[in-house]
C-alpha positions as CSV (number, residue, x, y, z in Angstrom):
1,X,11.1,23.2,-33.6
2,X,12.0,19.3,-33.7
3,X,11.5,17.6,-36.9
4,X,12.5,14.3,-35.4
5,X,10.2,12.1,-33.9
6,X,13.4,10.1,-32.4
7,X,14.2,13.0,-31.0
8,X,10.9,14.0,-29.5
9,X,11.0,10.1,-28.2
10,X,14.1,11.1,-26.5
11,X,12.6,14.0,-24.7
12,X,9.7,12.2,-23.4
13,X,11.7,10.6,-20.7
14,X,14.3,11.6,-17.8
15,X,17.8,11.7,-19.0
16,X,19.5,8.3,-17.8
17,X,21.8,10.0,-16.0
18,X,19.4,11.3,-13.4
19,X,18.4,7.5,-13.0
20,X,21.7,5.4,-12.3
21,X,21.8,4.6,-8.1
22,X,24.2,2.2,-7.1
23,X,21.7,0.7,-4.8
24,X,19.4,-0.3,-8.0
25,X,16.8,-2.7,-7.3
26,X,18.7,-4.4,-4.0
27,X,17.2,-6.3,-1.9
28,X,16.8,-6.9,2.0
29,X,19.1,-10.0,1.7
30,X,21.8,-8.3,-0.4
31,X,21.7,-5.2,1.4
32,X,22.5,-6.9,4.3
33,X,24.9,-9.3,2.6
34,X,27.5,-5.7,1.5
35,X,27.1,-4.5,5.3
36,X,28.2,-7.8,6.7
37,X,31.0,-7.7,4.3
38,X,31.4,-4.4,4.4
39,X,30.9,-3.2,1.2
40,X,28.7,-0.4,2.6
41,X,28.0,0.8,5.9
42,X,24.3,1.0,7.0
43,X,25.1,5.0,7.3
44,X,26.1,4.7,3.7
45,X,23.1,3.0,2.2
46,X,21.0,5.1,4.0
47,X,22.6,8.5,2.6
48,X,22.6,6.8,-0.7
49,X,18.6,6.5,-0.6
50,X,18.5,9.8,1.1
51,X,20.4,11.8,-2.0
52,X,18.1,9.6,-4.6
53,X,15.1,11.3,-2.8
54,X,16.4,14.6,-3.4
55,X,17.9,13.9,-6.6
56,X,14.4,12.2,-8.3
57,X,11.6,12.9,-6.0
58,X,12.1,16.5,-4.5
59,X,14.3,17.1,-8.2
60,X,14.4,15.4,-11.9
61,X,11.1,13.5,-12.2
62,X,10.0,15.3,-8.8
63,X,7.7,12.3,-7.9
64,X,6.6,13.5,-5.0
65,X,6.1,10.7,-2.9
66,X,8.2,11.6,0.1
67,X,6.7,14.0,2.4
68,X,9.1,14.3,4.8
69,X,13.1,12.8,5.5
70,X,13.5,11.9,9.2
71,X,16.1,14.6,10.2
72,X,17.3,11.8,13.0
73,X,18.1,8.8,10.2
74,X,21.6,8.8,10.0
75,X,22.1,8.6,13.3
76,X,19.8,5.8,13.8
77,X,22.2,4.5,11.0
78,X,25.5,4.6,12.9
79,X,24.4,3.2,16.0
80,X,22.7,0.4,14.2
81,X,26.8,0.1,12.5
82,X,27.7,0.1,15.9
83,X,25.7,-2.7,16.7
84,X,27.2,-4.7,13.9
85,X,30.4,-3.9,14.7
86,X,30.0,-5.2,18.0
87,X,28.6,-8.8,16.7
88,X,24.8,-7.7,17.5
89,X,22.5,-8.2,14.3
90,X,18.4,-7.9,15.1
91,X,17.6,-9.8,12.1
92,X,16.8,-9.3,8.5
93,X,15.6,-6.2,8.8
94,X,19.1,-4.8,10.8
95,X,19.3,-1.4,9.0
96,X,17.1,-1.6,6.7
97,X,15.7,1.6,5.2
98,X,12.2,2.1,5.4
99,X,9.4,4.5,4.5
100,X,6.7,5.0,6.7
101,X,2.8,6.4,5.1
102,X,1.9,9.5,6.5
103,X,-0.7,8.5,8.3
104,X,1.4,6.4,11.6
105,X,2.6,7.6,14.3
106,X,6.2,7.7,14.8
107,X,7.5,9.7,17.9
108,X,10.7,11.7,16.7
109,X,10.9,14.6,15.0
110,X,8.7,13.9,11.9
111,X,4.9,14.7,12.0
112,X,1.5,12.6,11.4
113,X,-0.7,14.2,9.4
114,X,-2.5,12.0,6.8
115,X,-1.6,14.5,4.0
116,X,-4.1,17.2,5.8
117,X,-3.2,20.9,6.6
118,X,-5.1,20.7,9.3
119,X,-3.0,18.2,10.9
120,X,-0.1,20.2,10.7
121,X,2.4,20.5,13.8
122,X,0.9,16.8,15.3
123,X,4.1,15.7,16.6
124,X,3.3,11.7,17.8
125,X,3.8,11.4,21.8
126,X,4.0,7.4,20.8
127,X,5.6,5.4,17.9
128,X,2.5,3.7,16.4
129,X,2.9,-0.3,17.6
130,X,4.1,-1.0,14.4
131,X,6.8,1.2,14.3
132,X,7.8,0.0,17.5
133,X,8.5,-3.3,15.8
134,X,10.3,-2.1,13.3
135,X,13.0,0.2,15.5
136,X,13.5,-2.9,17.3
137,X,14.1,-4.7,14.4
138,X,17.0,-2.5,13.6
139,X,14.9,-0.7,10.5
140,X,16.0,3.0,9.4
141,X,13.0,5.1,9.0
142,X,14.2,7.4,6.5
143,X,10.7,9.2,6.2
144,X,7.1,9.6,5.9
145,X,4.9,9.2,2.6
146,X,2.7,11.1,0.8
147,X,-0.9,9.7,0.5
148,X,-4.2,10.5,-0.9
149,X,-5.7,13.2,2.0
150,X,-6.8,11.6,5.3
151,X,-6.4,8.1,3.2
152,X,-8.7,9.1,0.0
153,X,-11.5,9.8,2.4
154,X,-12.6,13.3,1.9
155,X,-14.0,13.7,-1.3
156,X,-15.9,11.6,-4.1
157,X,-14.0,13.4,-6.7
158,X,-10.9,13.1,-5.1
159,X,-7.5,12.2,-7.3
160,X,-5.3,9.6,-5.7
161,X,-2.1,10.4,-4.4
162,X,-3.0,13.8,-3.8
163,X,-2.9,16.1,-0.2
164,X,-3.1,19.5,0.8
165,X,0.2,19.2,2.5
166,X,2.1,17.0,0.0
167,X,0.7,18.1,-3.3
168,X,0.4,15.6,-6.2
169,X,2.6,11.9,-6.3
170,X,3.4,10.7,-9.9
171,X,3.1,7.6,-10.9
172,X,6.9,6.5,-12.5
173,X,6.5,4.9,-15.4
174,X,3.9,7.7,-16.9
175,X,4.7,11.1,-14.6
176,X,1.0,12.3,-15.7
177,X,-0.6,9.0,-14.8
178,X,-2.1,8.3,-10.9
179,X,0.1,6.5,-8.5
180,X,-3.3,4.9,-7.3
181,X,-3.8,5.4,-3.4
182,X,-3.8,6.1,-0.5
183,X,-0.8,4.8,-0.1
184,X,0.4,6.5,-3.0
185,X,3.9,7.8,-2.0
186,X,4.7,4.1,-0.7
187,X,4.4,2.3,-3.7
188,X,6.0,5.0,-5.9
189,X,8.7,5.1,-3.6
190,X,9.6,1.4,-3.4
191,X,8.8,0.8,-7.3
192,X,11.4,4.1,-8.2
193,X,14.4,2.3,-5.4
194,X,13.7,5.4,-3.0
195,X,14.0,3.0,0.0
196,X,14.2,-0.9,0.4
197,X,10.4,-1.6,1.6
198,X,7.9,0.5,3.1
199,X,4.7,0.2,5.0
200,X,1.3,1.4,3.8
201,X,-2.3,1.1,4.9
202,X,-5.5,-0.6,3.4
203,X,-9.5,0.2,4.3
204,X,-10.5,-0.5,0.7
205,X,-7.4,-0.8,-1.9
206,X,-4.7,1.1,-0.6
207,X,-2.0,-1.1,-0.4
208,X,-3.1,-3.8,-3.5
209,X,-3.6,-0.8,-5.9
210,X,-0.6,1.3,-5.7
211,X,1.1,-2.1,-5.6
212,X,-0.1,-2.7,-8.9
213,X,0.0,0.4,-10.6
214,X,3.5,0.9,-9.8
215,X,4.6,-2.6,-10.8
216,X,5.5,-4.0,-7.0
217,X,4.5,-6.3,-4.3
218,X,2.0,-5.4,-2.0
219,X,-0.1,-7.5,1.4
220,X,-2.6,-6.8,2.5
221,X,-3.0,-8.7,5.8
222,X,-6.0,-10.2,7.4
223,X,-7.3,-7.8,9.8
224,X,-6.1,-7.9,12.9
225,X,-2.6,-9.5,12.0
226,X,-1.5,-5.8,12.3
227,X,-1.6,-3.4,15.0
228,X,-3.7,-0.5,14.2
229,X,-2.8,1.5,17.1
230,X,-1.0,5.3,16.5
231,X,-2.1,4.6,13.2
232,X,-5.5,7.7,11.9
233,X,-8.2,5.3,11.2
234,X,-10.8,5.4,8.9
235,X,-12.6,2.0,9.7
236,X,-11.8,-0.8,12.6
237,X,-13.6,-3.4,10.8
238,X,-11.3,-2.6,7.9
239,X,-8.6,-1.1,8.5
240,X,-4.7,-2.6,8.5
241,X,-1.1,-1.7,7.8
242,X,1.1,-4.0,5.5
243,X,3.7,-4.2,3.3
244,X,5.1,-3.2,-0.3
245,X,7.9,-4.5,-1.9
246,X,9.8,-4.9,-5.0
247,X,10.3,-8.8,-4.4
248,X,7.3,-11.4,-2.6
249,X,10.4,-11.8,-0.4
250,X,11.3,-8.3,0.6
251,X,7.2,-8.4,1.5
252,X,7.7,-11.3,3.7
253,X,10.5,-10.6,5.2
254,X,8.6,-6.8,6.3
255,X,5.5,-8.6,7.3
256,X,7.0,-10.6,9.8
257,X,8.6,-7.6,11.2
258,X,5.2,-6.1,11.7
259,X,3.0,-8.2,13.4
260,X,2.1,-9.0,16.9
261,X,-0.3,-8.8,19.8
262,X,-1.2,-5.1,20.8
263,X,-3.4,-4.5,23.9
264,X,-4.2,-1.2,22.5
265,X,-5.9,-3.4,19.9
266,X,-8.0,-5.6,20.7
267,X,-8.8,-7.4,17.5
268,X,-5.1,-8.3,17.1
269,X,-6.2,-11.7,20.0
270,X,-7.5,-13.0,17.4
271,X,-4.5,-13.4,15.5
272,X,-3.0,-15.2,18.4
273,X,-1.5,-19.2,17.8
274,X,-2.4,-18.0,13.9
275,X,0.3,-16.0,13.1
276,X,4.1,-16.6,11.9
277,X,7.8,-15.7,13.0
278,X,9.1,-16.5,9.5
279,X,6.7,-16.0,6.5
280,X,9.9,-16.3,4.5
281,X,9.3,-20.1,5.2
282,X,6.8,-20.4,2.9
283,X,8.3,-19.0,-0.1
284,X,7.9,-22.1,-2.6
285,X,9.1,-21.7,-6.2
286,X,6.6,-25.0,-6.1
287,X,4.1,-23.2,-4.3
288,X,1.2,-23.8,-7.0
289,X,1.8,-27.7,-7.1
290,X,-1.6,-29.1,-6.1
291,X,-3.6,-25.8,-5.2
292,X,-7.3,-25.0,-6.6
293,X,-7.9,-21.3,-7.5
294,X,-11.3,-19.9,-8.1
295,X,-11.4,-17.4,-11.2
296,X,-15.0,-14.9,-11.5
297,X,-16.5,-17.4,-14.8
298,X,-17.4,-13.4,-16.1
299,X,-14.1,-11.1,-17.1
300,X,-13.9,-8.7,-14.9
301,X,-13.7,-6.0,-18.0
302,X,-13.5,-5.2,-22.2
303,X,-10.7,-4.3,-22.7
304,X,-8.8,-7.2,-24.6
305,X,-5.0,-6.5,-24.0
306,X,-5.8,-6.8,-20.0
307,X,-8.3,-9.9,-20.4
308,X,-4.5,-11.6,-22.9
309,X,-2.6,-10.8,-19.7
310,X,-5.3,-12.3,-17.3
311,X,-5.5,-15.2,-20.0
312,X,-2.1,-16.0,-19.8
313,X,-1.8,-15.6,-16.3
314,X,-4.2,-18.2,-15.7
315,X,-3.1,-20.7,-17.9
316,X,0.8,-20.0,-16.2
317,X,-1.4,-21.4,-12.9
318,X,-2.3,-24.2,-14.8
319,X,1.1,-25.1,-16.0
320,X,2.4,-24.6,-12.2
321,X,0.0,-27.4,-11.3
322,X,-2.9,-25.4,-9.7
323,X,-6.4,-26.4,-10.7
324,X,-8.1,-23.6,-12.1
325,X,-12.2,-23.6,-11.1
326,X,-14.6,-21.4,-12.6
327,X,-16.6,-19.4,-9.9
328,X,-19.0,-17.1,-9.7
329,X,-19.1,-14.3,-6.8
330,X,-18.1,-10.6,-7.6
331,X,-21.3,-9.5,-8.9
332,X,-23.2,-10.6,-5.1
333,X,-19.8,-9.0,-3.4
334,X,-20.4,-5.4,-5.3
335,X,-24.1,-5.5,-4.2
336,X,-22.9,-4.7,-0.8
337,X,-20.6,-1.1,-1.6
338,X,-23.3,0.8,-0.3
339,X,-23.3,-0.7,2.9
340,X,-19.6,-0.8,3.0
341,X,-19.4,3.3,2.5
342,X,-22.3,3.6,5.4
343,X,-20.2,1.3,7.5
344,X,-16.6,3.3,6.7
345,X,-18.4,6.5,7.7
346,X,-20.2,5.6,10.8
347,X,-16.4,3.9,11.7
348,X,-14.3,6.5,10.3
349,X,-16.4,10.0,12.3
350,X,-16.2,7.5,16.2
351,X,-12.2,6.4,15.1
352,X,-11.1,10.0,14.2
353,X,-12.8,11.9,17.0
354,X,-11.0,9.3,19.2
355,X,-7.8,9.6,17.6
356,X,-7.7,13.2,17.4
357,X,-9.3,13.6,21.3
358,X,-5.8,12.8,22.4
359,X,-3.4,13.6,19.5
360,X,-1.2,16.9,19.6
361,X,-2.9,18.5,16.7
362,X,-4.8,21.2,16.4
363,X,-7.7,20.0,15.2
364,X,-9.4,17.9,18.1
365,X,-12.3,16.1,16.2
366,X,-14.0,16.1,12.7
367,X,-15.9,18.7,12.7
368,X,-13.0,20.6,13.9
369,X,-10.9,19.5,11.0
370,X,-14.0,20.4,8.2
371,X,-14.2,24.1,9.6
372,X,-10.5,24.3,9.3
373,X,-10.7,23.8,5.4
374,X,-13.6,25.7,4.7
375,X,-11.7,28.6,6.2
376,X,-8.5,27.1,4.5
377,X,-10.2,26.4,1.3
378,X,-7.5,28.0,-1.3
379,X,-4.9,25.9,0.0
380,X,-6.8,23.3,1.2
381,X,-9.4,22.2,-1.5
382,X,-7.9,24.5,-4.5
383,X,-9.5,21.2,-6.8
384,X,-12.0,19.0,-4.9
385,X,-14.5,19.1,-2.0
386,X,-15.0,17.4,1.3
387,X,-18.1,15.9,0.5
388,X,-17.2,12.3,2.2
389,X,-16.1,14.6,5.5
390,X,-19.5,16.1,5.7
391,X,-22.0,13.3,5.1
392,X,-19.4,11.3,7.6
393,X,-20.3,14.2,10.1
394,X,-23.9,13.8,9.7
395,X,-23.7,10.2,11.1
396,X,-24.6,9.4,14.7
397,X,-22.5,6.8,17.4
398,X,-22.2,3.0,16.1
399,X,-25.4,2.2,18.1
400,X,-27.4,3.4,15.2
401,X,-29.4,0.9,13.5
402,X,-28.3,1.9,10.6
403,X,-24.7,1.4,11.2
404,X,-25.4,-2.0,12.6
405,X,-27.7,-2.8,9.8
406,X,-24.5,-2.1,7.3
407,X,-22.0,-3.7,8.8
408,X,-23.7,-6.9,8.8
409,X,-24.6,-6.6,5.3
410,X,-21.5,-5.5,4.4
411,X,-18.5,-7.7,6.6
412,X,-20.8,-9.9,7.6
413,X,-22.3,-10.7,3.8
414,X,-19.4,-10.0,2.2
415,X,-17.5,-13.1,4.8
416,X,-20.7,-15.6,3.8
417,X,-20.1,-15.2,0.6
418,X,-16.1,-15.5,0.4
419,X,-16.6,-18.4,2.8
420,X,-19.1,-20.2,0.5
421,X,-17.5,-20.0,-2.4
422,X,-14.1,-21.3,-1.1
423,X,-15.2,-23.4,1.2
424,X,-17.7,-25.1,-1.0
425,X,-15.0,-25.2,-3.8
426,X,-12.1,-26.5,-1.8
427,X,-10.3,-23.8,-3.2
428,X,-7.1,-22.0,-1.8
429,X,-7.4,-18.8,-3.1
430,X,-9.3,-16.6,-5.5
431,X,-7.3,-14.5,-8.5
432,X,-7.9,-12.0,-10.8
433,X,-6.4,-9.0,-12.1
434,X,-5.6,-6.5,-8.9
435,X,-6.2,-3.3,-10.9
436,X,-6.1,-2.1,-14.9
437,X,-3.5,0.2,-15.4
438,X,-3.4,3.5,-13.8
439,X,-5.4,6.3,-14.6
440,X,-4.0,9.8,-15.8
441,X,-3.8,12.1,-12.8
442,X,-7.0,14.5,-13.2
443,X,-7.5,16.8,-10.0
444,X,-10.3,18.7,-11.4
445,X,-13.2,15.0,-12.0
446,X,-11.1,12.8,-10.1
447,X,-10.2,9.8,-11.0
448,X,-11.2,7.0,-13.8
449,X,-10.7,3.5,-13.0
450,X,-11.9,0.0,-14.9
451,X,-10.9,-3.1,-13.4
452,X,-10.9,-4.1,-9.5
453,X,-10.4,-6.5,-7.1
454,X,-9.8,-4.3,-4.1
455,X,-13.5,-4.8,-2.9
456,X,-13.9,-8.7,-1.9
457,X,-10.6,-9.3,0.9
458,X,-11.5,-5.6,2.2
459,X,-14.9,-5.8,2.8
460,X,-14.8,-9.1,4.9
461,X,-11.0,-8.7,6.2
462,X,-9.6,-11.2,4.5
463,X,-5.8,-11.4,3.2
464,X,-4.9,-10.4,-0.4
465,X,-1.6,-10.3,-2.1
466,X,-0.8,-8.8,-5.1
467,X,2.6,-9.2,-7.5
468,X,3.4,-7.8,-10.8
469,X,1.3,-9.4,-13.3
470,X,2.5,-7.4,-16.5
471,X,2.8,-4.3,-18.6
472,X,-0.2,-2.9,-20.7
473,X,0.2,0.8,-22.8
474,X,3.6,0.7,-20.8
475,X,2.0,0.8,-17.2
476,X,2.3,-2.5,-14.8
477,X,-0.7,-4.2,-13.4
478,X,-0.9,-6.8,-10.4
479,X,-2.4,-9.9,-10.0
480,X,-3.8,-10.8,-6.9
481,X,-4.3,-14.2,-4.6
482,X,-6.8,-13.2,-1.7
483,X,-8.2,-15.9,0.7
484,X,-9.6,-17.2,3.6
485,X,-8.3,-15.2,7.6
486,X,-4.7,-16.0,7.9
487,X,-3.6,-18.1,5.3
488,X,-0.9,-15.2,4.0
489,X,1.8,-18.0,4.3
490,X,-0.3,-19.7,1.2
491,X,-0.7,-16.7,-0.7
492,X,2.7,-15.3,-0.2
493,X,3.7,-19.1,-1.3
494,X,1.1,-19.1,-4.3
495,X,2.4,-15.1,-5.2
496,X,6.3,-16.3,-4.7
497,X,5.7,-19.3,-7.0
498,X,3.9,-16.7,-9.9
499,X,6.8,-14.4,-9.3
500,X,9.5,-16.6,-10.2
501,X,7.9,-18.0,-13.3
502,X,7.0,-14.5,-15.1
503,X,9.3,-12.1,-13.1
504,X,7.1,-9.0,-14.2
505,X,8.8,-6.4,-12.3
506,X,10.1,-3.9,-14.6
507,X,11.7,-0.8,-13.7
508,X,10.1,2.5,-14.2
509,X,12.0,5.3,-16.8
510,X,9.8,8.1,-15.7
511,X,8.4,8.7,-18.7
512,X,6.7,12.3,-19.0
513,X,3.6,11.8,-20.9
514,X,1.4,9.0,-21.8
515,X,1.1,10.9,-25.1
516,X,3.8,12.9,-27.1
């Protein structure tokens, strides 16, 4: 029995040997910096982050936030050496390890499955468009993700970060605390160094929270800056990919590698003449200086250690030169989450039918994929239901009044009141606290979460940024910049500037309990 309470602190967390990587907290720059001077070969770095996914996600901490390596990576690594060698770089992103959510299309040898047993053996025809971007960058893809199932839209008591084909992801800093989600296995994996970047997916969240919870940088871009296409879908009004980083640059830097006109995506014209080559451009250590940010006048919670860190943050704005003006909007903006969930329904039933009508899976619609677990149900819903799957069923096509009737409360109201509010403030962002800290994992009620800003940028499809904001009962929490469509060079300036005068990033030590 231990009679030492240093020694039980001791035990609590992962021996440190089982945490050194020489690859620590490296960015894109000084990754590429060692393979131009060949301190490392790509090949190299990319079996380094391969053997620290095996070492403390599949082994020590077992995060489980990988669900799959790409078999083909190393050999994307040596011809990308090649390259090099040869005087050919692609850009930034030349060799880059990346992690891809499990929930885009990438046509090799890994699957797309959105977490679901059901979707087992869907083997893309098609790299999603984003992905195509990023192999012609010159970007590894060194695996998929885990996420929260079919991107925390099957059940209403569903625990983040949890699927029926990957299991449960851990959050790093607390192993029995929620990674947030869906794109659970993303942000675990870039906060624990288990790539460089990776890419993860928003409808309501999914990027800024596991961003905040696991103490990185996450974007969510304004909708339709991203291709959605080869990527399952819950909502096209919602719906984008984006990035998540350890560094506002590293975020920037992945963005830019993202983006572009699709034709299989029609509401990427829109972004045409609006969007950016280099968002690195606007990283501003000044980026503050002269910018008015709107603050809710009511805090967003109780709990006093978060309201000291949202206290201080806004006074650090001050000091950076932004004018800081009290508004008054999130209450009107959470009147509409009932039309929001009719809206995400309606979208996600007509978006998966069509995605699944010509994927290689063996489920070919919805319904299709609800019988499959009901028959599957041990291994499929061993803790939750599929309640969200079933009333998303029950919905007709998006000619329904009904549907129609939500979506303009919901994007449509949610867009009037953004747009009042900062346009009749002359603001050039709104901030807040991204999320509280995480949750501990429960798969049996689901999960418990306090404060959130997820709602107001997702709703109307507006950009949102979040960055490290600082450490409450030893978890990380983000705060965000959202604003008006395509103004992520501001926000990645405003979140740069922020960065650089707290730097809040703190590594995780994979502590085992939140109580011991």
């Amino acid at each position: 029995m231990k009679n030492s309470k240093d020694e039980e602190a001791a035990n609590d967390v992962v021996p440190v040997d089982n945490l050194l990587f020489d690859l620590d907290e490296q960015t894109i720059a000084s990754l590429s910096q060692k393979f131009e001077a060949g301190t490392y070969t790509i090949e190299q770095v990319t079996k380094l982050y391969l053997d620290r996914i095996l070492a403390i996600d599949r082994d020590g901490p077992n995060l489980n936030s990988v669900i799959e390596i790409n078999p083909e990576a190393l050999e994307i690594a040596k011809k990308l050496d090649a390259e090099l060698a040869a005087g050919k770089k692609r850009g930034p992103l030349h060799g880059i390890p990346v992690l891809i959510k499990d929930n885009i299309d990438t046509a090799d040898k890994m699957q797309t499955t959105a977490g679901s047993l059901a979707m087992m053996g869907n083997i893309a025809s098609k790299d999603a468009f984003l992905v195509q971007k990023l192999r012609a960058a010159g970007a590894v893809i060194l695996g998929k993700t885990n996420l929260s199932e079919w991107a925390n839209f099957r059940s209403t008591q569903s625990s983040s970060g949890w699927s029926s084909r990957g299991r449960q992801t851990k959050n790093p800093y607390i192993l029995d605390h929620s990674p947030c989600g869906s794109s659970a296995g993303s942000g675990v994996a870039v906060s624990a160094n288990l790539c460089a970047v990776a890419v993860g997916t928003e409808t309501d969240g999914s990027i800024v929270c596991p961003a905040s919870v696991n103490g990185i940088v996450g974007i969510k871009p304004t909708v339709g800056l991203v291709s959605r296409s080869g990527i399952i879908p819950i909502s096209a009004t919602q719906d984008t990919a984006g990035p998540m980083a350890r560094t506002v640059t590293d975020a920037a830097i992945l963005l830019g590698g993202m983006i572009g006109i699709d034709e299989n995506d029609a509401v990427t014209l829109e972004s045409k003449g609006k969007q950016q080559i280099d968002y690195t451009k606007f990283l501003d250590k000044n980026g503050l200086v002269g910018k008015r940010i709107g603050i809710e006048r009511k805090l967003q919670g109780t709990n006093p250690v978060i309201n000291a860190v949202f206290t201080d943050s806004v006074n650090l704005l001050k000091s950076l030169g932004a004018t800081v003006v009290e508004i008054d909007y999130l209450g009107r903006i959470s009147e509409l989450g009932d039309a929001e969930y009719t809206v995400l329904q309606y979208e996600f039933k007509d978006g998966l039918n069509r995605y699944l009508a010509t994927a290689n899976a063996n489920v070919k619609s919805l319904k299709e994929v609800i019988d499959f677990n009901l028959l599957n149900r041990s291994k499929a819903m061993p803790y939750f239901n599929q309640e969200i799957l079933d009333s998303s069923q029950l919905k007709g096509p998006l000619n329904e009044q009904e549907y129609k009737k939500a979506l303009t409360k919901s994007f449509d109201g949610s867009k009037a009141i953004l747009d009042s509010v900062i346009e009749g403030n002359s603001l050039d962002a709104i901030c807040g606290i991204t999320m509280g800290p995480a949750c501990s994992i429960d798969v049996i009620y689901g999960d418990k979460w306090g404060y959130s800003l997820t709602m107001p940028a997702a709703a109307s499809g507006y950009p949102h940024i979040t960055v490290p904001g600082g450490v409450v009962y030893d978890l990380p929490i983000g705060f965000s910049f959202f604003g008006l469509p395509y103004t992520e060079g501001n926000l990645i300036g405003m979140g740069y500037a922020f960065e650089q005068a707290t730097m809040k990033r703190v590594k995780p030590n994979f502590k085992k309990a939140f109580l011991s």
